[in-house]
C-alpha positions in Angstrom: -34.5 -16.9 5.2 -36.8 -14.6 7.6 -36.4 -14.5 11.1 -38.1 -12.4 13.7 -36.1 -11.2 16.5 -37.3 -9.5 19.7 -34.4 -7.7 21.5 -34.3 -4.1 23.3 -33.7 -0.8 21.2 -30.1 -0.2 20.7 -29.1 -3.6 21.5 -26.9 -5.6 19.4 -28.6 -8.1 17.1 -26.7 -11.0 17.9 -25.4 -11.7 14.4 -22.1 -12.3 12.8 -21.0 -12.6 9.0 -18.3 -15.0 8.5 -17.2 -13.3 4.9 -17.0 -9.8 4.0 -18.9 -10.0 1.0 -21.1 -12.9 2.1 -20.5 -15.1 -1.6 -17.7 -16.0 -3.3 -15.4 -13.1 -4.1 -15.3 -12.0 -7.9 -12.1 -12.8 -9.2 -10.2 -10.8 -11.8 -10.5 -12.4 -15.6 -7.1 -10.3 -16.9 -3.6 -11.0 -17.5 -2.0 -8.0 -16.4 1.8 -8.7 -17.7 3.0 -6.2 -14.5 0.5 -7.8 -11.8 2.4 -8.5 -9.1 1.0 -12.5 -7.8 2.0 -13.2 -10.9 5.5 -12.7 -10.0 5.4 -14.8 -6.5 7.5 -18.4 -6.2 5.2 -20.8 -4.7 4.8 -22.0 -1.0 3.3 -18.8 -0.4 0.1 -18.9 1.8 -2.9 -19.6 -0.5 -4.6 -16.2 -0.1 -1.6 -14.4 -1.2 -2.2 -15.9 -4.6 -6.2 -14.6 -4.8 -6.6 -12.1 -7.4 -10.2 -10.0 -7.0 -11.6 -7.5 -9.2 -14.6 -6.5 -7.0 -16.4 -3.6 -6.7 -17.8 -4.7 -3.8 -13.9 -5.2 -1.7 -12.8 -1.7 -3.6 -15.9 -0.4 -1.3 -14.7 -2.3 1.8 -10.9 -1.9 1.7 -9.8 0.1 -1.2 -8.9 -2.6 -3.7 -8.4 -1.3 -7.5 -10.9 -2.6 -9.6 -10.3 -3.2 -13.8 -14.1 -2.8 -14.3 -13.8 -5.3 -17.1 -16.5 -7.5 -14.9 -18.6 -4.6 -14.1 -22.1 -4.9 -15.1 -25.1 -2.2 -15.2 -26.7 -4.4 -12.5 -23.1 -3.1 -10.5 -24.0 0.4 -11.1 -27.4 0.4 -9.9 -26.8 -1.5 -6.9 -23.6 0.9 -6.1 -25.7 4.0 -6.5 -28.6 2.3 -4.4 -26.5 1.5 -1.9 -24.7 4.8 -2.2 -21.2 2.3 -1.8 -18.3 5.0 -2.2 -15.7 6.0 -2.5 -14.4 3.5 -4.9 -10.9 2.8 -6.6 -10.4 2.0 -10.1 -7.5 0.7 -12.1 -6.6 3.1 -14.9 -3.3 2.2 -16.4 -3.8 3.8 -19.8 -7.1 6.0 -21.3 -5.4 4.2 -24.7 -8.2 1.4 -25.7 -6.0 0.1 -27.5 -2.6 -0.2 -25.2 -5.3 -0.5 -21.9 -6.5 -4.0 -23.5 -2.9 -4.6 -24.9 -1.9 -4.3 -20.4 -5.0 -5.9 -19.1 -4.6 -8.5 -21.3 -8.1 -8.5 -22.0 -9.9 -6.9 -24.9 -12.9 -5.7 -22.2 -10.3 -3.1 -21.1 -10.7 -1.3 -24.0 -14.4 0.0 -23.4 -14.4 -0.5 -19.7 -13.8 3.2 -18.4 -17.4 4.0 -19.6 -17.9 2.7 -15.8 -15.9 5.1 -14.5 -17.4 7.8 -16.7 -21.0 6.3 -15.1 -19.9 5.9 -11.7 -18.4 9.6 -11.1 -21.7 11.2 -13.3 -24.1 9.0 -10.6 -21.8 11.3 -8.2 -19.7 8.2 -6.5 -16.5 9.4 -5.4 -13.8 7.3 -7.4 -10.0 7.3 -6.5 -7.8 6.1 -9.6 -4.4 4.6 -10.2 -2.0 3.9 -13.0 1.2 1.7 -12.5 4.0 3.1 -14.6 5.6 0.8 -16.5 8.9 1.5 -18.5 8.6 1.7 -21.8 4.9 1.0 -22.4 2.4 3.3 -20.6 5.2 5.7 -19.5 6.2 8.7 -21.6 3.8 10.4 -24.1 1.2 7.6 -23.5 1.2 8.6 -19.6 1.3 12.2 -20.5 -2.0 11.3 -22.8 -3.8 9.6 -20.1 -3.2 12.7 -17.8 -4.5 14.8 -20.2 -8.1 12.2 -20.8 -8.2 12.7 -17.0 -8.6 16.1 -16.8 -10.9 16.5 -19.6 -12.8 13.4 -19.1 -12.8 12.5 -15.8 -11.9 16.0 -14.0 -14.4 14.6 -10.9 -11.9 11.9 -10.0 -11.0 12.5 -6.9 -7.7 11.4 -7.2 -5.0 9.7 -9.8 -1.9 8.1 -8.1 0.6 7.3 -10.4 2.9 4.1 -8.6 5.7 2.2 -9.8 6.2 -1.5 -11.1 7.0 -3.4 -9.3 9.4 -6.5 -10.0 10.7 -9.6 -8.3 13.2 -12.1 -9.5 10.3 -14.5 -10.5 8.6 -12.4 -13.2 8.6 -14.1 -17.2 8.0 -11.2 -18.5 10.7 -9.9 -20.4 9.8 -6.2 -20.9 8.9 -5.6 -17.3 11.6 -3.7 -15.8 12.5 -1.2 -12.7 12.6 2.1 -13.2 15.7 4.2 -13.7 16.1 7.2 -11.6 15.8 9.3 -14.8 12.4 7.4 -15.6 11.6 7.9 -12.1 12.2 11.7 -12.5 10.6 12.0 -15.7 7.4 10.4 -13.8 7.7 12.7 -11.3 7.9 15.6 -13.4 5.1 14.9 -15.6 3.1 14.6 -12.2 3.6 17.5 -10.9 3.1 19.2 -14.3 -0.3 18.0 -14.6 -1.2 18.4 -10.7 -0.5 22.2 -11.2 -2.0 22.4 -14.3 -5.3 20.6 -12.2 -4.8 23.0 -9.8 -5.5 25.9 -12.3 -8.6 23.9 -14.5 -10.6 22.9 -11.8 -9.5 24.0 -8.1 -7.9 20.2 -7.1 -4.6 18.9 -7.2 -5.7 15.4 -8.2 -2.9 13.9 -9.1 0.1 12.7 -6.7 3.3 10.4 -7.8 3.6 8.1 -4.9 6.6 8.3 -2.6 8.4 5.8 -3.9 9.1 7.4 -7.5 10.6 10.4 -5.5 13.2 7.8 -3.7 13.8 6.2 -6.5 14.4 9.9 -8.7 16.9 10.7 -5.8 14.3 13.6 -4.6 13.1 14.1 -1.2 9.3 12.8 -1.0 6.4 15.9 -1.0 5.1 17.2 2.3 2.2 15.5 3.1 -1.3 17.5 2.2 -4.2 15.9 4.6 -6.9 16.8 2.6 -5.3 15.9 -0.7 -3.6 12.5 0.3 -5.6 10.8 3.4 -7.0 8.3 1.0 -4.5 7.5 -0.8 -1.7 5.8 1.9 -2.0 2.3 0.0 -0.7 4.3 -3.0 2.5 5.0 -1.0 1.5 8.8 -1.0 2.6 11.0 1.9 3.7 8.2 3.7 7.3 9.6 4.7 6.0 13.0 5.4 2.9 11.7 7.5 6.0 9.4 9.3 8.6 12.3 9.6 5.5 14.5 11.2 3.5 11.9 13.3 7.3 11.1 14.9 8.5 14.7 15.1 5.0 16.3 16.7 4.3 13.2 18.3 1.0 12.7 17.0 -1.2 10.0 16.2 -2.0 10.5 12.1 -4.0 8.9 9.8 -2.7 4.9 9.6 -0.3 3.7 7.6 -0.7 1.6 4.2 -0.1 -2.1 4.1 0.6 -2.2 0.6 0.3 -4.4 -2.5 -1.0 -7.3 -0.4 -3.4 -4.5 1.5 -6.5 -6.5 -0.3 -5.5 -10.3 1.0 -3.7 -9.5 4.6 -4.7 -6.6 5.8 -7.5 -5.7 9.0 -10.2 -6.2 10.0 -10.5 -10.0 9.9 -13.5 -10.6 8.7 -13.1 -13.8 6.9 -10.7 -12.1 4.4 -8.3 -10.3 6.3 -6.2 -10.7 9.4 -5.4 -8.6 12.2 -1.8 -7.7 12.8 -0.6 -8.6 16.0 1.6 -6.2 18.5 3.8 -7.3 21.1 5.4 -5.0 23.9 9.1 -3.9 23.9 11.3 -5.4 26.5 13.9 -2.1 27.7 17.5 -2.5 27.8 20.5 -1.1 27.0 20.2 1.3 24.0 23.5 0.4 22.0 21.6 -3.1 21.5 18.9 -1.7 20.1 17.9 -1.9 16.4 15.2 -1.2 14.1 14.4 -3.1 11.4 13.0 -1.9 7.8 13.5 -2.0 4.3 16.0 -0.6 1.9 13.8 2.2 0.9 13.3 3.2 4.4 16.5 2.5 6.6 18.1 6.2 4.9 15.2 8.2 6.1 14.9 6.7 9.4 18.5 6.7 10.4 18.5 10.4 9.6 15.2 10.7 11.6 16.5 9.1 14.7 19.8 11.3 14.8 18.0 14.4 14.9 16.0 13.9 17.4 18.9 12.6 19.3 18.7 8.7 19.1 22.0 8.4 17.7 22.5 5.3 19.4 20.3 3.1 18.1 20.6 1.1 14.9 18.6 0.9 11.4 19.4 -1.6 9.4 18.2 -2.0 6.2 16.9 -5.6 5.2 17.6 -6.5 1.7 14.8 -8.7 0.1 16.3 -11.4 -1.2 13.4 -13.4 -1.2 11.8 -11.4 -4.2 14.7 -10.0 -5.2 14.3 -7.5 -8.3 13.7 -3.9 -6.9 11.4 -4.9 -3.9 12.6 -2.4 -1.0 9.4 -1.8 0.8 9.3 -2.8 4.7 5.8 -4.3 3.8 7.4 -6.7 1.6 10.0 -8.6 3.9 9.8 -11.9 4.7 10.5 -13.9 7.7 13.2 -15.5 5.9 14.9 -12.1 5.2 14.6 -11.0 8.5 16.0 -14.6 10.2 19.2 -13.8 7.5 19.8 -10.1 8.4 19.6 -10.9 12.0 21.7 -13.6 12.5 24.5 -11.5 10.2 24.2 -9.0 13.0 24.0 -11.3 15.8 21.4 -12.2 18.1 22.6 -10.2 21.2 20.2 -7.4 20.7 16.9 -6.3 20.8 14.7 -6.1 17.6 12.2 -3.6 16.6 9.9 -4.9 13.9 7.3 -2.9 12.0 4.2 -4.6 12.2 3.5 -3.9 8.4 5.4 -7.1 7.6 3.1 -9.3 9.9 -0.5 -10.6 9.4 -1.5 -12.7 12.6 2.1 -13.0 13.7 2.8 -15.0 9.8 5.2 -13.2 7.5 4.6 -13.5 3.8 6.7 -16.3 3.4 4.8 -18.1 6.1 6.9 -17.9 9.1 5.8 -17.1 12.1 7.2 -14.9 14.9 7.0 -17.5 17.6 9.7 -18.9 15.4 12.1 -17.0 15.6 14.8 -17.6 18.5 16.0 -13.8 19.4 14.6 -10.8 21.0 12.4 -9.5 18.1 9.6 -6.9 19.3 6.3 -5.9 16.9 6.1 -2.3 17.1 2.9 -0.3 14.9 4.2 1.3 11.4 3.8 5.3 12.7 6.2 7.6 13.3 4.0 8.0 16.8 4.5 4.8 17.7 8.0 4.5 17.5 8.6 7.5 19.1 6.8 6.6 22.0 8.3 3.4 22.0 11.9 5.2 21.9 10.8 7.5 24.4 9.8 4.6 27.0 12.9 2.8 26.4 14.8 6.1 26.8 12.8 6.3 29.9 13.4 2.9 31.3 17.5 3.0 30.6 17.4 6.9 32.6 15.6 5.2 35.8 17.8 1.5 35.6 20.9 4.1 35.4 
């Protein structure tokens, strides 16, 4: 449809898009044995289940796309429109074990996209999701090799760890061992030096969580190498640990794997987090909640900089179960449990990464709830300020 419009120069047009992508969104056509909705119970809310493999949402808010759907009519339109960066699924430079994971034989000869998109000159971020015993090992040391001869324009390659709940059917999906976790590691940082040396560029990073799960302390954070790549779970404690130690406002934290259904801005596919203020009283009733993988670091965190009296506790996710420890994954459910084993006589800091419009994963919503629980933003900035107002307060009530 045309329409003419008369309105002043530099004011607004007037018109709203109710959908991101303004059609339906492309959904993904594999069976990837380690993808993650495949591994949620039911009940969940519906667009936790939606599974997209589209450039066009990889453009918009970082989604990893297979390319097993990606057409030449895709490439033209992306160099048209100049849409990048972009972020690609990798897995395996295998054909054969890429299909085998994907689940789909189009996996096989779908890098030659990538090979296209980063000769047009798009900037392409990639990722491979270790998982034991199939693309871990000499096959991952084989992909990092193709990736530096092949692709050495990628502009990174985060290597990230399966992920498994108690509701996966697949029997050789697994958790890592801290010695698979090491070996991960180690390989990473083999082949980021040996990146370092070819062509200038670190490239490849091992997210956070492989280092926690190794028993290693997580890599300083590197602005210009990781500021894309917080979805990944790269730099994430060292941009916390520095944003709450300098008391600056960083780069924003990732959501995580449900970053491409739940995240912000809301624009008919994503929804806004919601904050809420703290209320400030005494600080021995005090406690902040996270996950498993967190609680150490944050406990530690808080004692040096003199908070000794307020509380982490750790949340175990029961409601996945398996080796979900991320704060990003709790649920309402989880949250209620841990709470009321405390007791409700306290005050409740919890990071928003768990919320989307006040709903947990599992559906509940805050307003729910029936003790103090406040919504404070996942940065090491915000809690500190938060800490520091409440520090404040108890000082001037004293």
């Amino acid at each position: 449809m045309t329409f003419t419009v008369d309105k002043s120069e530099g004011e607004p047009l007037g018109l709203m898009v109710d959908s991101a992508v303004f059609d339906r969104i492309r959904t993904c056509d594999n069976h990837c044995s380690f993808c993650f909705i495949y591994q949620l119970p039911k009940g969940l809310r519906r667009s936790l289940y939606v599974k997209d493999d589209d450039f066009r949402l990889s453009f918009l808010y970082g989604n990893y796309t297979t390319l097993t759907r990606f057409t030449e009519f895709d490439l033209e339109r992306i160099i048209d429109e100049k849409l990048s960066p972009l972020y690609v699924s990798i897995h395996s430079t295998d054909p054969e074990l890429r299909a085998s994971m994907l689940r789909n034989p189009r996996g096989a000869s779908s890098l030659r996209w990538l090979g296209a998109l980063l000769d047009a000159g798009v900037e392409v971020h990639g990722q491979v999701v270790v998982c034991p015993g199939v693309n871990d090992g000499a096959a991952l040391e084989r992909t990092l090799e193709d990736v530096l001869s092949q692709y050495p324009t990628l502009a990174s390659l985060c290597l990230v760890p399966l992920g498994v709940s108690d509701f996966t059917t697949e029997a050789n999906m697994r958790a890592h061992e801290p010695h698979e976790a090491f070996e991960v590691v180690r390989l990473g940082e083999r082949y980021a030096e040996l990146a370092r040396i070819l062509i200038g560029r670190r490239i490849i990073h091992s997210s956070d969580e492989f280092y926690l799960i190794a028993g290693l302390d997580a890599p300083s954070v590197d602005d210009i190498d990781t500021r894309e790549l917080a979805e990944n779970g790269v730099g994430l404690v060292a941009t916390f640990v520095e944003s709450f130690t300098s008391g600056r406002e960083m780069s924003a934290l990732g959501t995580g794997f449900f970053q491409s259904v739940d995240g912000a801005p809301a624009w008919g596919y994503r929804a806004p987090r919601s904050l809420s203020e703290v209320r400030h009283d005494d600080p021995y009733s005090l406690t902040v909640l996270t996950g498993e993988y967190a609680a150490p670091i944050l406990s530690s965190l808080l004692a040096d900089a003199g908070h000794d009296a307020i509380e982490v506790l750790a949340v175990q996710n029961r409601y996945f179960g398996g080796n979900i420890k991320v704060a990003g994954l709790l649920t309402g459910a989880d949250v209620c449990r841990a709470v009321l084993e405390r007791g409700r006589d306290r005050t409740y800091l919890l990071p928003d990464v768990c919320l989307s419009e006040d709903v947990f994963l599992d559906g509940t919503r805050l307003s729910q709830l029936d003790f103090d629980i406040r919504v404070v933003e996942t940065s090491g900035h915000a809690l500190r300020r938060v800490l520091e107002e409440f520090s404040l307060n108890v000082e001037t009530t004293s």
